[in-house]
N, C-alpha and C positions, 0 to 999 in steps of 0.2 A: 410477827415473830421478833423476838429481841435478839441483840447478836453484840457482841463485843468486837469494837473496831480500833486495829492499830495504823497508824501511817507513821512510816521509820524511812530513817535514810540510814545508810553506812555509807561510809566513803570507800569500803573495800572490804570483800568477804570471797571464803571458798566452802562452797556447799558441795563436800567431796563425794563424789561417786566411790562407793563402797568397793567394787572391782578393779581399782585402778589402783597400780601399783607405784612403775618407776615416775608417772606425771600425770600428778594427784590431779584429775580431771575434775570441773565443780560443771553443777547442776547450776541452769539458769536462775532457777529463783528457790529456795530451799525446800527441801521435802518436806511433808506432815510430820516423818517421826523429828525433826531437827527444831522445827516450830513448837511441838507437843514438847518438845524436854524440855527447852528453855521455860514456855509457860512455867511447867510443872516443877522445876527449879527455880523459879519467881514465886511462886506460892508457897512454896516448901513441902510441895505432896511427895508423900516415899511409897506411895500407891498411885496405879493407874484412876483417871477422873476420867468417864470418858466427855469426849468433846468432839464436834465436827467442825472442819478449818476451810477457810477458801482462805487460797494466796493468790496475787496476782501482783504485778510490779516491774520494771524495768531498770534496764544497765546502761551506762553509756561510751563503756567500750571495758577488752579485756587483755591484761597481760601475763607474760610467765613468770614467776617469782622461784629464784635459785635456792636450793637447800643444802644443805649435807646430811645427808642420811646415816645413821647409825645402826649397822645389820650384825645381829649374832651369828657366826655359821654353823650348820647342822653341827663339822666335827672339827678337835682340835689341830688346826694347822701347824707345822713349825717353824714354815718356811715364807711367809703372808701376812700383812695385816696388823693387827695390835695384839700383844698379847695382854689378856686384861686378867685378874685373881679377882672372882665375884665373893659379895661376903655372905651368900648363901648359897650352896651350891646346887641348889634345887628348883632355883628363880632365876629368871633369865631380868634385869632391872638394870638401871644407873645406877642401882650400889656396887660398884669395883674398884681396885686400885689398878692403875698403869703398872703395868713390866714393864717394857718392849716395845717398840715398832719399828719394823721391817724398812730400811731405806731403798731398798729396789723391789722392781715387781716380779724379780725373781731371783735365785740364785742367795737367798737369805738362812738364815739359821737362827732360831733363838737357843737350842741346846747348844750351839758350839758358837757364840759370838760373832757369828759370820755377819757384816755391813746388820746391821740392827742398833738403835738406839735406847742405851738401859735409861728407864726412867728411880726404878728398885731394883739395886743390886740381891739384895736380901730375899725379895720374893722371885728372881729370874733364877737365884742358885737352888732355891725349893725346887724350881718347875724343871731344872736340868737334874738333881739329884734324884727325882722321880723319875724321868726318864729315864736313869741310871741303874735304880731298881728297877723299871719294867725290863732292861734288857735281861738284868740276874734271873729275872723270876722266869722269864721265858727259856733261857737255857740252863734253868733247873727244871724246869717241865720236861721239857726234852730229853737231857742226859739225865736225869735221875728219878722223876716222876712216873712218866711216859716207862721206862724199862720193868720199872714194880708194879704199875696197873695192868704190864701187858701180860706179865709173869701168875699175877695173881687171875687175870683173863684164863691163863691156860689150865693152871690149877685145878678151878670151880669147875673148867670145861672136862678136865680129867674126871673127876669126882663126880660130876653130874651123871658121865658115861658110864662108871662104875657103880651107882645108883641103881641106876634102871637094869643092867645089869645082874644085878646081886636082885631086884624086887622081881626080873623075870626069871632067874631059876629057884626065889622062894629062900633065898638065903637073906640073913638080917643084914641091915642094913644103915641102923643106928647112928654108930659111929661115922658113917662116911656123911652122914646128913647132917650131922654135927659139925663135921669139921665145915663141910663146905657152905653153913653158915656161919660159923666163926672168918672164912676166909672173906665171907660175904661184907660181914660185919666191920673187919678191919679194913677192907676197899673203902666203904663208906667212910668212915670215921677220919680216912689221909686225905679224901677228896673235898669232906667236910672242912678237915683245918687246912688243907689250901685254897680253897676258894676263901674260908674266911681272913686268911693270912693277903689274900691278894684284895678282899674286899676293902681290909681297913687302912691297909697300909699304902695302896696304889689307887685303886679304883674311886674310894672315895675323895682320899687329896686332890685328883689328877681333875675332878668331876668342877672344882672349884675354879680351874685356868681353861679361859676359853676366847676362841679366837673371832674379834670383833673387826669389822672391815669397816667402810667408808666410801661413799661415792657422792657424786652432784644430782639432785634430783627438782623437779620443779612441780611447784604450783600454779593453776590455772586460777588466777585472779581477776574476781570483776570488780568493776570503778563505778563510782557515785552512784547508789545503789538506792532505788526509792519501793518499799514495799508497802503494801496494804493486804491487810491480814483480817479477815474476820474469823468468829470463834463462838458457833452455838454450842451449848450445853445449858445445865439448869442453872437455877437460880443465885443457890449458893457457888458454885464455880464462879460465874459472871462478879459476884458480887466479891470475891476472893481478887478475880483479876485485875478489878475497880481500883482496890485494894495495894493490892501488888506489884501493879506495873511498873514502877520506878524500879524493879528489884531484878531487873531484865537487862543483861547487861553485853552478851553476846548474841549473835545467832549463825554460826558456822562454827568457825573458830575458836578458840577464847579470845583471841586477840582482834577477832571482829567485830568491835563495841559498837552497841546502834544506839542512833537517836531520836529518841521518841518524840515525833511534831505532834502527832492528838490518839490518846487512849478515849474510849468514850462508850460508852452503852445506846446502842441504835433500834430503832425500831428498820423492820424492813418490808419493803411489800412486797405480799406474796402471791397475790392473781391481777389478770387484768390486762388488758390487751394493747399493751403498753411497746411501740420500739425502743431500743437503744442502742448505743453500740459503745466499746470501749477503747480507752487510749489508752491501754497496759497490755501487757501479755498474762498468761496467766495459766495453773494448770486446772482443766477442762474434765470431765467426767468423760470417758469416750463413748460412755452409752451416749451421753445427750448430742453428739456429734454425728451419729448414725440416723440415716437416711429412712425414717418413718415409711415401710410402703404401702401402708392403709393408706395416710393423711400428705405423702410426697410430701414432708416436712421433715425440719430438723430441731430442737431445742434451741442449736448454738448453730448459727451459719456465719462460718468465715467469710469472710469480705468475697476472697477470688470464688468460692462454688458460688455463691449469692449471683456473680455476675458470669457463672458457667463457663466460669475456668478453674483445672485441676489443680486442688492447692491442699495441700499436706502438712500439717503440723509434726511435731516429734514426741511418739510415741512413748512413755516412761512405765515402768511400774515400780511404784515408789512406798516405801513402806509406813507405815500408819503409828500402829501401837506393838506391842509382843507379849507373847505369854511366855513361862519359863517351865521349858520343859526338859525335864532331866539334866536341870543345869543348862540347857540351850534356852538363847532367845529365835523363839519362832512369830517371825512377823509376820502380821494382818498386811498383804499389799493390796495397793490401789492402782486400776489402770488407770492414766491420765495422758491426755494431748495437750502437749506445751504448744500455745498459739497466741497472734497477735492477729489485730485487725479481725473484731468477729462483733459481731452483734446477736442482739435477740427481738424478734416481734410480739414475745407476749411470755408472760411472767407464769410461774408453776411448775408442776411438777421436779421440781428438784433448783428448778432457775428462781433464785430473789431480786430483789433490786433495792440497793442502798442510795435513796434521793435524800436523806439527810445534808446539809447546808450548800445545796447545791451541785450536791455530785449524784455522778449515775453510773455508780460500781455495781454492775453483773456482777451476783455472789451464786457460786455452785459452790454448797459443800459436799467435804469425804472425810 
């Protein structure tokens, strides 16, 4: 079997766990799907190529890297934070301009100049003018809205009763059904032009100013980073990655550029009752780690079971490729045991071995 083989160093990368919020946690050695996009962005594919990947590779120590986060909040604060004017108010983005921000962590005001730093006068007097009219519009709901819906409430109610009335002793009834859809009619029509009056004039300006915070948050970053990457697929893929490999220029990050020591196309073997064992870690198929009870064998035996002691790799499911459904990506995942110190006594079923110029990289692909 032919197999495309990469060996990369980074000096520093973070293969981020998708779950992880305030401290962006990374993956020992990068997932399939994080390997698969880089490929597929070195080739320039805008469609899925399939391909199966064995990674395996080591770190030589790991630390936390500070950030400052940049968080939208659900709703607009007045008294917190940054107040920002987005230039579309339907997308949450870096496109905004500065107002404002809050010099205490409490006790602030951007409507009434309270401890706040104006960055735009012009657009802080917009965002207080607004809030100027939402007070008008609210106690015009109130004192003068509110009295007319409730009036025309009792109206319809009168009418209604003298409806059925007039239709259960058989007397016409025409005109009262008339009116009480004309009353109908004109409720509608007042609640129509102030919801649209509230729509254009508040609701939508107001939709634009939105309150942006800030906090310290960290990265888990690994140091001097040595991967080996192999990569079956067919012919034209392989011959594409030949190709393209200079075109490879992150694999985490963006900002975590790799360096490629040998791209190459490999032969691998594939049977044969061959030992080996590896100086990587690497992630593992968890079938092949499971305990054969026909043959009391395993594909892949770590070092400690081999010598009948309880040893545990860490358990992943890591995701592959995705298909796009309904607008979602739904990922293909893979179980895999991230493990070091394992070996194999004999080649197949799913295990290869790469003895090309003298190395003996265990390859499992997924």
């Amino acid at each position: 079997m032919k197999a495309f083989r990469l060996v990369i160093r980074q000096t520093s990368a973070n293969y981020r766990k998708p779950e992880c919020v305030d401290n962006k946690m990374t993956y020992p050695l990068p997932p399939f799907s994080t390997v698969i996009g880089a490929l597929h962005k070195a080739c320039g594919y805008t469609e899925y190529h399939p391909m199966n990947v064995s990674i395996q590779g080591q770190y030589e120590s790991m630390h936390r890297e500070p950030y400052t986060d940049y968080c939208f909040l659900n709703s607009l604060q007045d008294d917190r934070g940054i107040l920002v004017k987005m230039k579309n108010g339907e997308m949450l983005s870096t496109a905004f301009d500065k107002v404002a921000v809050a010099k205490k962590p409490q006790g602030n005001s951007f409507r009434k100049n309270i401890t706040i730093q104006v960055y735009n006068e012009t657009l802080l007097k917009e965002y207080q003018q607004l809030k100027d009219l939402n007070d008008t519009i609210s106690e015009f709901k109130k004192n003068r809205l509110r009295p007319v819906l409730n009036h025309l409430k009792k109206r319809k109610k009168a009418l209604a009763e003298k409806r059925k009335k007039a239709k259960a002793a058989g007397i016409p009834y025409e005109s009262v059904l008339q009116r009480e859809n004309e009353l109908k009619k004109y409720e509608k029509e007042i609640k129509q032009r102030y919801d649209e009056y509230v729509r254009e004039n508040y609701t939508k300006p107001i939709s634009y100013f939105r309150t942006l915070t800030k906090s310290m948050k960290f990265y888990e970053v690994l140091n001097n980073i040595q991967l080996i990457i192999h990569i079956q697929a067919d012919d034209a893929v392989l011959h594409d990655l030949e190709q393209h490999w200079t075109d490879i220029k992150s694999i985490g990050r963006s900002e975590d550029m790799v360096d490629i020591r040998q791209a190459k196309v490999i032969d691998l073997v594939e049977t044969g009752n061959i030992s080996a064992t590896s100086e990587y870690s690497a992630y593992i198929d968890s079938e092949a780690l499971k305990l054969d009870e026909e043959t009391d064998e395993r594909k892949v035996y770590p070092y400690k079971i081999r010598n009948r002691v309880k040893a545990n790799g860490t358990r992943y499911y890591l995701n592959k490729n995705y298909e796009l459904k309904d607008g979602k990506r739904i990922f293909e995942k893979k179980s895999v045991v991230y493990i070091s110190q394992y070996g194999i006594d004999k080649i197949g079923n799913g295990i290869y071995l790469d003895q090309e110029d003298g190395k003996n990289y265990i390859v499992n692909f997924l």
